[in-house]
C-alpha positions as CSV (number, residue, x, y, z in Angstrom):
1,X,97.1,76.1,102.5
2,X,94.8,77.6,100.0
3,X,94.5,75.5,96.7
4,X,93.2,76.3,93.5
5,X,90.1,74.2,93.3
6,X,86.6,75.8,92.7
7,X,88.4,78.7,91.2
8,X,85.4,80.8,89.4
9,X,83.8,79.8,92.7
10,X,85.9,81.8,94.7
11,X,88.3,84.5,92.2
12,X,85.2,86.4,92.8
13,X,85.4,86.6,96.1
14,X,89.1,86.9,96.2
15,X,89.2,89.5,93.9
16,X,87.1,91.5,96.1
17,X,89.7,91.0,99.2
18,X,92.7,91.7,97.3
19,X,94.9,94.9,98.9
20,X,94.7,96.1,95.2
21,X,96.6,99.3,94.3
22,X,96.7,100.5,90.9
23,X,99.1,103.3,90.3
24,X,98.2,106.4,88.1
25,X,98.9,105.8,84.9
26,X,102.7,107.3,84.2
27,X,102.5,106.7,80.2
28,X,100.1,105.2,77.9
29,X,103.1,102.2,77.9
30,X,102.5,98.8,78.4
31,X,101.5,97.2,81.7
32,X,103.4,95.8,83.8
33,X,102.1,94.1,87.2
34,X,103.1,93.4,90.5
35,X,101.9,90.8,93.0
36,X,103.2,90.7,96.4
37,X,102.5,88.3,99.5
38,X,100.9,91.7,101.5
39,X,101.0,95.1,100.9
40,X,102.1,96.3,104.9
41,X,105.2,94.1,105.0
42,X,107.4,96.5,105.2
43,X,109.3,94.6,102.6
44,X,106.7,94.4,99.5
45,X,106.6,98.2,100.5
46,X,109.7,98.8,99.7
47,X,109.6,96.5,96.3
48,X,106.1,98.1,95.5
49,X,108.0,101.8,95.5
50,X,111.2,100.1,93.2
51,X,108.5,98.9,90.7
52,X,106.9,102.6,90.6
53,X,109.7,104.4,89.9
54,X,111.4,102.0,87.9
55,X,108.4,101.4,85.5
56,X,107.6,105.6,85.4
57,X,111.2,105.9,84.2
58,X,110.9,103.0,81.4
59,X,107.5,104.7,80.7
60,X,105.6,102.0,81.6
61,X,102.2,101.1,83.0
62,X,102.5,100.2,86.4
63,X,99.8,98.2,88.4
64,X,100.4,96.7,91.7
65,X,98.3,94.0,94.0
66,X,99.0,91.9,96.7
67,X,97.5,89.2,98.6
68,X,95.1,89.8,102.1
69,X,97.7,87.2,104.0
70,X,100.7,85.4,103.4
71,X,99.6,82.1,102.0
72,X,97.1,83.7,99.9
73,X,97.2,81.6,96.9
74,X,93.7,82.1,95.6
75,X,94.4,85.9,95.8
76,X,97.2,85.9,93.6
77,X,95.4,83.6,91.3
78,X,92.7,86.0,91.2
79,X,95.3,89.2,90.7
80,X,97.1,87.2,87.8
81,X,93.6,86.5,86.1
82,X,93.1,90.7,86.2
83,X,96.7,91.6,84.8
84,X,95.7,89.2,82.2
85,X,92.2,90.6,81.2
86,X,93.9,93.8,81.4
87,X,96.2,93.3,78.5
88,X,99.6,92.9,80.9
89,X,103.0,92.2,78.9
90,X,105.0,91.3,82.1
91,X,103.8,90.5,86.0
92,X,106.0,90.4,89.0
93,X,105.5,87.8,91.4
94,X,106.2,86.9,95.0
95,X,104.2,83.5,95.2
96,X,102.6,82.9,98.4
97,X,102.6,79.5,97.1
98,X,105.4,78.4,95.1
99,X,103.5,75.3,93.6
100,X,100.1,76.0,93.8
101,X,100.5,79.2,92.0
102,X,102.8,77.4,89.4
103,X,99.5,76.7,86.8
104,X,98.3,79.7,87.0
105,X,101.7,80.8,85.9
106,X,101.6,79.1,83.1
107,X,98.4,80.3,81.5
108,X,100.2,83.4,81.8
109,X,103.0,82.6,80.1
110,X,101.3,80.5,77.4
111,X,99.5,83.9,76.6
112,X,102.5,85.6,75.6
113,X,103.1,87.5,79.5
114,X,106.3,87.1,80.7
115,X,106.3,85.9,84.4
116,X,109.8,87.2,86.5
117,X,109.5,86.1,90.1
118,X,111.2,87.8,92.9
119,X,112.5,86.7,96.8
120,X,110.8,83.9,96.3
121,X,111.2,81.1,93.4
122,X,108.5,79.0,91.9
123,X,108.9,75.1,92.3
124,X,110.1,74.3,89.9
125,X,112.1,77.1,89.5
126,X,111.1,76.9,85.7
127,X,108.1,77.7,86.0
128,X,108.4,81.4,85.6
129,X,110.4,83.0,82.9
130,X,113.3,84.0,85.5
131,X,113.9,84.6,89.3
132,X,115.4,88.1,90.6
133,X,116.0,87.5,94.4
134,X,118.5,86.8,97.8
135,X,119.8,83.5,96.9
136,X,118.1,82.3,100.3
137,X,120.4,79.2,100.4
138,X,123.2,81.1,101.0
139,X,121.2,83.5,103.6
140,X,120.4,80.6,105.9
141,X,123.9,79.5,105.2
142,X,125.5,82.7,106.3
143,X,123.5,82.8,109.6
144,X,124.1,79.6,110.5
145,X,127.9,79.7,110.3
146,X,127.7,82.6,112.0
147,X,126.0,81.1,114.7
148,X,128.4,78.2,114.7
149,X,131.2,80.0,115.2
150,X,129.6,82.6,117.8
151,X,128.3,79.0,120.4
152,X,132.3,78.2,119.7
153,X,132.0,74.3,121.7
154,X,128.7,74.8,122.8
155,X,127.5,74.4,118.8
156,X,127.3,70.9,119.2
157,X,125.1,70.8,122.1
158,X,123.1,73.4,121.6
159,X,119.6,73.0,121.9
160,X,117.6,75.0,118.3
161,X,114.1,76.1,117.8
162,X,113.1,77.0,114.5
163,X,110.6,79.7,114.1
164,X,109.4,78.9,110.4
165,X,107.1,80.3,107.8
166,X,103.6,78.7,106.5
167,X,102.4,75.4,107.1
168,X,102.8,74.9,102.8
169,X,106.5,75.8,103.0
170,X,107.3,77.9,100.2
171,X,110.5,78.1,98.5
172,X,111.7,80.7,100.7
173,X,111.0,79.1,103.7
174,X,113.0,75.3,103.2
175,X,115.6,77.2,101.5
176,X,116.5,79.4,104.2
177,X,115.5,77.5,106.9
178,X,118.1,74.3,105.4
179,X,120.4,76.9,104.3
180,X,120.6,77.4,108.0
181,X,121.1,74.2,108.8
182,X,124.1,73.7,106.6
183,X,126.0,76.5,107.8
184,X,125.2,75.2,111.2
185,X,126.9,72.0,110.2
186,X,123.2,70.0,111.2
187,X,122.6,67.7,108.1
188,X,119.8,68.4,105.6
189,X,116.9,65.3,105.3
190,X,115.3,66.5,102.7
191,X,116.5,69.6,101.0
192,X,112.5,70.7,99.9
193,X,110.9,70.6,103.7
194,X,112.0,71.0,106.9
195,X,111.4,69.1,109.8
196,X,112.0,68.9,113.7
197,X,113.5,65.4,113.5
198,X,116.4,66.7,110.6
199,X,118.7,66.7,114.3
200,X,118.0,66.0,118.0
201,X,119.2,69.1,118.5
202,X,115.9,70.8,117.1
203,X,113.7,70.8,120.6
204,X,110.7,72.6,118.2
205,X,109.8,74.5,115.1
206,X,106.4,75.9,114.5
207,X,105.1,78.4,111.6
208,X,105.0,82.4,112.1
209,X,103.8,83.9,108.8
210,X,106.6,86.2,109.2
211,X,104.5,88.2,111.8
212,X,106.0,89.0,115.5
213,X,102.7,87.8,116.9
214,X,103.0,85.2,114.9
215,X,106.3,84.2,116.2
216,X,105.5,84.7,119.9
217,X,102.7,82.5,119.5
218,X,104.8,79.7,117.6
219,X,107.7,80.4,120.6
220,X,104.8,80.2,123.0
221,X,104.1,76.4,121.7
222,X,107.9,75.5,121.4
223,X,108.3,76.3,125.3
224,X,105.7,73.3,125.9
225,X,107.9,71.0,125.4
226,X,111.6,72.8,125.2
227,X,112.6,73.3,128.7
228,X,115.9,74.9,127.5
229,X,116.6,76.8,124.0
230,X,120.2,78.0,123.4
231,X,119.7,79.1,120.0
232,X,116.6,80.3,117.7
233,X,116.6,80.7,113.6
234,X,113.8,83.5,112.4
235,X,112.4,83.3,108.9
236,X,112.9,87.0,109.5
237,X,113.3,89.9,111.9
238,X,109.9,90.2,113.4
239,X,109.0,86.4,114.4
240,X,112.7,86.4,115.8
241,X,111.0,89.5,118.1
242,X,108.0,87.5,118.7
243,X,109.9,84.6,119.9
244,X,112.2,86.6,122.2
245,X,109.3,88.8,123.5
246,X,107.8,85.1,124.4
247,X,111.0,83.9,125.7
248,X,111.3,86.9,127.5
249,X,108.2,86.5,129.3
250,X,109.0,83.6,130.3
251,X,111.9,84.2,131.7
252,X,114.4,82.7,129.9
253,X,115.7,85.1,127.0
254,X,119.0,85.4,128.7
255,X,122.0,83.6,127.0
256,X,119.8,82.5,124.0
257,X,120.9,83.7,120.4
258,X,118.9,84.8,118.0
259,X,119.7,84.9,114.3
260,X,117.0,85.5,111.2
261,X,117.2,86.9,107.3
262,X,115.8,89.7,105.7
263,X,118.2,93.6,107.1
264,X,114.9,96.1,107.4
265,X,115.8,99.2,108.5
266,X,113.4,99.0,112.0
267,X,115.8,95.9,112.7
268,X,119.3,97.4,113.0
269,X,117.7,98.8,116.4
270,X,117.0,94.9,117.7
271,X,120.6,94.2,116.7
272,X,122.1,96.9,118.5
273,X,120.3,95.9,121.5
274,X,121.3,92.6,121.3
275,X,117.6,91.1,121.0
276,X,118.7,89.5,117.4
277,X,122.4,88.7,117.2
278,X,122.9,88.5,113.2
279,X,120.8,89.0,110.3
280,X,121.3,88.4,106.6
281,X,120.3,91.7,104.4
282,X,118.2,91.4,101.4
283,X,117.4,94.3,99.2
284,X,114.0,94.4,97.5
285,X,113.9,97.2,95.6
286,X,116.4,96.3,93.3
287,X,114.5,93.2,93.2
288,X,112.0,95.1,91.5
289,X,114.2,97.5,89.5
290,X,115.9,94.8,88.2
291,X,112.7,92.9,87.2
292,X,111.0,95.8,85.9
293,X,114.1,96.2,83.7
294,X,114.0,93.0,82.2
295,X,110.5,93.0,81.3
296,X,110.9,96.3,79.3
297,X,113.8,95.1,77.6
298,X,112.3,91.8,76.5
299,X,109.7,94.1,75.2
300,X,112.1,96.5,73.2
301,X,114.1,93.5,71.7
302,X,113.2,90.1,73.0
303,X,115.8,89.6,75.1
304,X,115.4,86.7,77.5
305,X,114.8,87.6,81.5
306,X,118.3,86.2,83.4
307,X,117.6,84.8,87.1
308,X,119.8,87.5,89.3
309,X,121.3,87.2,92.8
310,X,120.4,90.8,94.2
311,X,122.6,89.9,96.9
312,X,122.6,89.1,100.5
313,X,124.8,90.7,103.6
314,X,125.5,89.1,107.0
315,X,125.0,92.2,109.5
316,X,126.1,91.7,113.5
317,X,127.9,93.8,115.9
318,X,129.4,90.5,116.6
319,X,131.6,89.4,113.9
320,X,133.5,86.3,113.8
321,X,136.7,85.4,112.2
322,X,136.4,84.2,108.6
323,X,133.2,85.3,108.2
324,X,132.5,88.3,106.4
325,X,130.1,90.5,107.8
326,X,128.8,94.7,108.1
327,X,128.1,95.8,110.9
328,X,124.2,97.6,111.9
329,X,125.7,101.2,110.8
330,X,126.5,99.9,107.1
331,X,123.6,98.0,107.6
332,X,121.4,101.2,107.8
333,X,122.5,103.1,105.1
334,X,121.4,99.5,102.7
335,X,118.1,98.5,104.4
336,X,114.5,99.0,103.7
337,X,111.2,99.8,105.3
């Protein structure tokens, strides 16, 4: 993906393609900044309105930005570089890059701006002053036991296709995606990528950037050379609809199970219909309530930012013994977007 070379070369540029959005001021408070992977997600949407209120309340400065495209490293370089300029105490971040961004991060920091990331951890993880997220691990992890238990005998059979992230896997991505695997029961090669070969189970993975035409086009490329798919793992819930829209053109959605991470609130209907099986919930705007929190208080006293699990929830119609679960009704009165 994007690196950080030729920087002043192209921050310009980058600046100028930025989805920037910079609240009204709410108070003549400090500054605090957001950067998100998009700003029509429907998930930084939901984390861009937690940061709002939250920083209103605290009397803060709010200013948001986000990248043009997931992946959009030299973006969020570029929006880090402004929230610097502009006298920021405290930025937000969901790296689109969780290395590439990581120096960038550190200029940051070594100017006295405390750095809190959220979803999505830097690597190394302490590279930013704390993390405020799902613990995606675990998300995979729920899924795939889920999923386990749901094929029953067929689990260890079963023919997978993994519908991924970005071609730079983030942290996001390898966590859930292994996360997955584990609960599955399928080993783990290398806990900080992911790969086709971990099993010979996996018949194909390809990269969605999170988008359902994005994940039609990556299920669209499995089905080259996958004859048969039993089960599919979605980074989240709309690549799991691209791949069962392609599937489903195809003609051969029927039987498969779809599982995938993230509990927006245009999802519950997919579950209910029985297009995705399970999801695991997230819940960004107390991602952003909580970071916004800890920045102000670090402010008021110096208190250190503390990493924080905001939680994760597996939601089917479909439960299975020993696993705890919500069903798509509790699952609507938690969700976003």
């Amino acid at each position: 993906m994007l690196k950080i070379s030729g920087f002043f070369a192209t921050a310009a540029a980058a600046a100028l393609a930025l989805a920037l959005t910079s609240a009204p001021s709410y108070a003549d408070g400090p500054i605090v900044g957001l950067i998100t992977k998009t700003n029509t997600n429907p998930f930084f949407v939901k984390m861009k309105q937690g940061f709002e209120a939250k920083a209103k309340e605290l009397g803060l400065t709010p200013q948001a930005y986000a990248g043009k495209f997931d992946g959009d490293n030299d973006g969020q370089v570029a929006a880090i570089e402004q929230l610097m300029a502009a006298g920021a105490k405290g930025i937000l971040l969901v790296p689109s890059d969780s290395t590439a961004i990581v120096p960038t991060v550190g200029k940051a920091r070594k100017a006295g701006i405390v750095v809190i990331t959220l979803d999505t951890p830097l690597d190394p993880p302490t590279a930013a002053d704390a993390n405020i997220g799902t613990d995606n691990f675990k998300a995979g992890e729920l899924i795939g036991q889920w999923a386990k238990a749901k094929l029953g005998d067929k689990a260890k059979t079963a023919k997978i296709a993994t519908l991924d992230l970005a071609a730079n896997e983030p942290s996001v991505d390898y966590f859930r995606h292994n996360g997955f695997l584990t609960g599955f029961g399928i080993p783990v090669k290398n806990v900080k990528h992911y790969s086709q070969s971990d099993s010979p189970q996996i018949v194909g993975n390809d990269v969605t950037q999170g988008s359902t035409e994005g994940g039609r086009k990556a299920m669209e490329n499995i089905l080259q050379k996958a004859d048969h798919i039993d089960l599919v793992y979605a980074i989240n819930e709309p690549a799991a609809y691209g791949g069962y829209a392609a599937l489903k053109a195809a003609g051969k959605e029927k039987g498969v199970v779809f599982v995938a991470i993230d509990g927006g609130c245009f999802a519950m209907p997919w579950i209910k219909q029985g297009i995705i099986d399970a999801t695991t919930q997230q819940y960004p705007l107390l991602m952003a309530a909580d970071g916004v929190q800890q920045i102000s208080d670090h402010l008021k006293s110096g208190e250190k930012p503390h990493s924080i699990d905001s939680g994760e929830k597996l939601i089917t119609d479909q439960p299975m013994p020993g696993i705890p679960s919500i069903t798509t009704d509790e699952g609507m009165k938690l969700c976003w977007g």
